[in-house]
C-alpha positions as CSV (number, residue, x, y, z in Angstrom):
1,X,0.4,16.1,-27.0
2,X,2.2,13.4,-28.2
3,X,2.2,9.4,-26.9
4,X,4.8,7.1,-27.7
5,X,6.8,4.3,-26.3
6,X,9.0,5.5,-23.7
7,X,13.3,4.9,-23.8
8,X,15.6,5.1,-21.6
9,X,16.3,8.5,-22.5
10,X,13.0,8.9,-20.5
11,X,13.6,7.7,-17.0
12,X,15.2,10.8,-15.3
13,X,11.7,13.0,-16.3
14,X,9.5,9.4,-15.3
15,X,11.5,9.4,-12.0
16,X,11.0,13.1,-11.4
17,X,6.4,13.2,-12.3
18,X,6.7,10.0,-9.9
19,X,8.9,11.3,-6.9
20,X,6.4,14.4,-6.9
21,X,3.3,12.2,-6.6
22,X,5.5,9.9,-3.9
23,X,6.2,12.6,-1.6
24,X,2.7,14.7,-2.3
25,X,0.1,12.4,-3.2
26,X,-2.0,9.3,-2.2
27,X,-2.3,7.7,-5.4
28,X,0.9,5.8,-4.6
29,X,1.6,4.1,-1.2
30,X,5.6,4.4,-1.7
31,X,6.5,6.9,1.1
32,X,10.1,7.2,-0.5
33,X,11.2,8.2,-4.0
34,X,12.5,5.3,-5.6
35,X,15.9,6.1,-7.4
36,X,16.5,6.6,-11.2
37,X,18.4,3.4,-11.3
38,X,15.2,1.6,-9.6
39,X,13.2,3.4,-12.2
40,X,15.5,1.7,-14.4
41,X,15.2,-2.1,-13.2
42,X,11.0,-1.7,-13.2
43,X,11.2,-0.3,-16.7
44,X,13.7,-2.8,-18.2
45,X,12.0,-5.8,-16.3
46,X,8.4,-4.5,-17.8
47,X,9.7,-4.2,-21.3
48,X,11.8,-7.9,-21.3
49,X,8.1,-9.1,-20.2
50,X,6.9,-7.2,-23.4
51,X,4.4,-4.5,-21.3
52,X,4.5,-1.3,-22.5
53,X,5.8,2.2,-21.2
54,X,4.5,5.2,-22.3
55,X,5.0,8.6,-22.0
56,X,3.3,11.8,-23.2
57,X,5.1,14.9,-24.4
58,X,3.6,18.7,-24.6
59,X,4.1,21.9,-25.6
60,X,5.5,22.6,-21.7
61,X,4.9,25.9,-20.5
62,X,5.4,29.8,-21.6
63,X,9.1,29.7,-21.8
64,X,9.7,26.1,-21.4
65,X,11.3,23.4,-23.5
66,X,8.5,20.5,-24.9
67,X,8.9,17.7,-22.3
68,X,7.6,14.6,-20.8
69,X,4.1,15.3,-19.0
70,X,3.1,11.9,-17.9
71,X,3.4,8.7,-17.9
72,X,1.9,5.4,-17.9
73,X,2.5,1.8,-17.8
74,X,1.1,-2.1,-18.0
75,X,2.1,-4.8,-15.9
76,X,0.6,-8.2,-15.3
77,X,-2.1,-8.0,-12.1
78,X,-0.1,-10.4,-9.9
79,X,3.0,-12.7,-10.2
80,X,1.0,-15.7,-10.6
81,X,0.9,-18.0,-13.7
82,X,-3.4,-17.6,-13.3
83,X,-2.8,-14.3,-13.8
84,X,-1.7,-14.3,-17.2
85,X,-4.5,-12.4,-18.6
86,X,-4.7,-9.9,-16.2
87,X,-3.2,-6.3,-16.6
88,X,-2.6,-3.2,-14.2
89,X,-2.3,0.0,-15.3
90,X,-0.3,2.8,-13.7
91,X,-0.5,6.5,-14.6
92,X,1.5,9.5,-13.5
93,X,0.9,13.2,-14.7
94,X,3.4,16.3,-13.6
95,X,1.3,17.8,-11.7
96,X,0.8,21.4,-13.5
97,X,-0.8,19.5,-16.3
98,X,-3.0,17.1,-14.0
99,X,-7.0,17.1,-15.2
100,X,-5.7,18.3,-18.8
101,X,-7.0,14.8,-20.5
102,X,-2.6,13.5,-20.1
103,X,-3.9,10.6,-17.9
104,X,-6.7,9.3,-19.9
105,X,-5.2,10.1,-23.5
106,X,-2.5,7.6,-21.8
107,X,-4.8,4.8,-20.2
108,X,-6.9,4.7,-23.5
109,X,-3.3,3.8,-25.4
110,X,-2.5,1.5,-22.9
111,X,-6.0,-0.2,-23.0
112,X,-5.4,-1.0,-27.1
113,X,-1.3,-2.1,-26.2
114,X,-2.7,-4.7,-23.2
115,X,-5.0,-6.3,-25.6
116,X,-2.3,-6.2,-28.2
117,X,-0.3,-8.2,-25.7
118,X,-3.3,-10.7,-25.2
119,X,-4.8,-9.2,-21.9
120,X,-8.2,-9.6,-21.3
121,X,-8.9,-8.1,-18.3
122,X,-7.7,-4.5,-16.8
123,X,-7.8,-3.5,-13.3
124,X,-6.8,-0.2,-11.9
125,X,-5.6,0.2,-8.2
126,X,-6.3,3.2,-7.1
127,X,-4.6,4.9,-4.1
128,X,-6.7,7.1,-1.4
129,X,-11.1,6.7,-2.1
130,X,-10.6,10.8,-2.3
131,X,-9.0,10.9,-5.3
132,X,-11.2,11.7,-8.1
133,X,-9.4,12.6,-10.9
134,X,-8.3,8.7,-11.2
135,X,-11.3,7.5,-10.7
136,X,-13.0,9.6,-13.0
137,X,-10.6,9.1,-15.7
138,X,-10.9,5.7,-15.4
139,X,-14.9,5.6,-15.4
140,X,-14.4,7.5,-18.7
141,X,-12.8,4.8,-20.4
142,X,-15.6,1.7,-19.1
143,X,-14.1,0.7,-15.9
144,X,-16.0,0.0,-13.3
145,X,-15.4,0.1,-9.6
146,X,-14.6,-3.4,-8.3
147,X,-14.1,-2.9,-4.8
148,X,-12.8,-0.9,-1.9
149,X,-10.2,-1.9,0.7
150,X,-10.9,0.3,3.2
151,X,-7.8,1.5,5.4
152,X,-5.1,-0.4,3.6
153,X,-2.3,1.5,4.2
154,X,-1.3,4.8,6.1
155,X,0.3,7.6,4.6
156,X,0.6,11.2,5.8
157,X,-0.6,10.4,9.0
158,X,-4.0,8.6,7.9
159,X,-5.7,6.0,6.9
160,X,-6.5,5.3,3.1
161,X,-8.5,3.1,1.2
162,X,-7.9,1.2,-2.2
163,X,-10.5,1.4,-5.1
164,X,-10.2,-1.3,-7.3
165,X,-11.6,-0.8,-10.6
166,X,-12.2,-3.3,-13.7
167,X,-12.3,-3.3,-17.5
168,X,-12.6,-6.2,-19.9
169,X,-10.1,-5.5,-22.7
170,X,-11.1,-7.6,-26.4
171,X,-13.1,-10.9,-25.3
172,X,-12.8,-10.2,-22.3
173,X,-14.0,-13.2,-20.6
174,X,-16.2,-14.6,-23.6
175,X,-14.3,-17.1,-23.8
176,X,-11.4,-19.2,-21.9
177,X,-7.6,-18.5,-23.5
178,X,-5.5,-21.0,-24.0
């Protein structure tokens, strides 16, 4: 496997992992595929900000090309100057390579690039209480569960909960930035 910063080049296999998990999963609350060109505006207006993109490639399988496998993503927490500091992560894997270590070879990048950018504080939003696999990853990597919104949104025809979790990222809060 191979991480690296993603291009535009990228977006039509980032838009594909993410419609899969849109339409079959409840780690995202989107109920409808955004489009490539929407893809597009959230990846250009995350790398103006300077928050990185990754993706992962791999081997692919018997008899198919090397391709994109996952990806990931920074953002800051909330649009709100007091927020500055404050980084979310988002990871998507295709999903015949999900609990493969994709995910967490990517959030452990992304963890080193958000301190880089002077975060000092990581949180991870978590879609549906059931789903371990993000969870887990991220109690690998030090984060610990913050909270849970219990039935925040409804997808699939129930009701599913939020899990925040939270990592301190170089200082952390030692100290107060300026």
């Amino acid at each position: 496997m191979h991480i690296r910063d993603a291009v535009v080049a990228d977006l039509p296999a980032i838009t594909a992992i993410y419609a899969h998990h849109v339409l079959h999963g409840t780690g995202t609350f989107e109920e409808v595929p955004p489009t490539e060109a929407e893809m597009a505006a959230r990846f250009t207006e995350g790398k103006a900000r300077g928050w990185a993109w990754l993706v992962a490639e791999g081997e692919g399988l018997p008899g198919e090309a090397p391709g994109l496998i996952g990806y990931a993503y920074i953002a800051q927490f909330r649009n709100r100057s007091a927020y500055r500091f404050a980084a979310e992560n988002s990871v998507y894997v295709r999903n015949d390579v999900r609990g493969m270590g994709v995910g967490k070879a990517l959030v452990a990048v992304l963890i080193k690039r958000a301190e880089a950018a002077g975060f000092r504080q990581m949180f991870a939003v978590i879609g549906d209480s059931d789903n371990v696999g993000s969870i887990g990853l991220h109690l690998s990597l030090g984060f610990q569960r913050a909270g849970v919104l219990r039935a925040a949104g409804v997808k699939f025809g129930r009701w599913l909960d939020v899990v925040f979790m939270q990592r301190s990222i170089g200082v952390g809060d030692r100290d107060v930035p300026e």
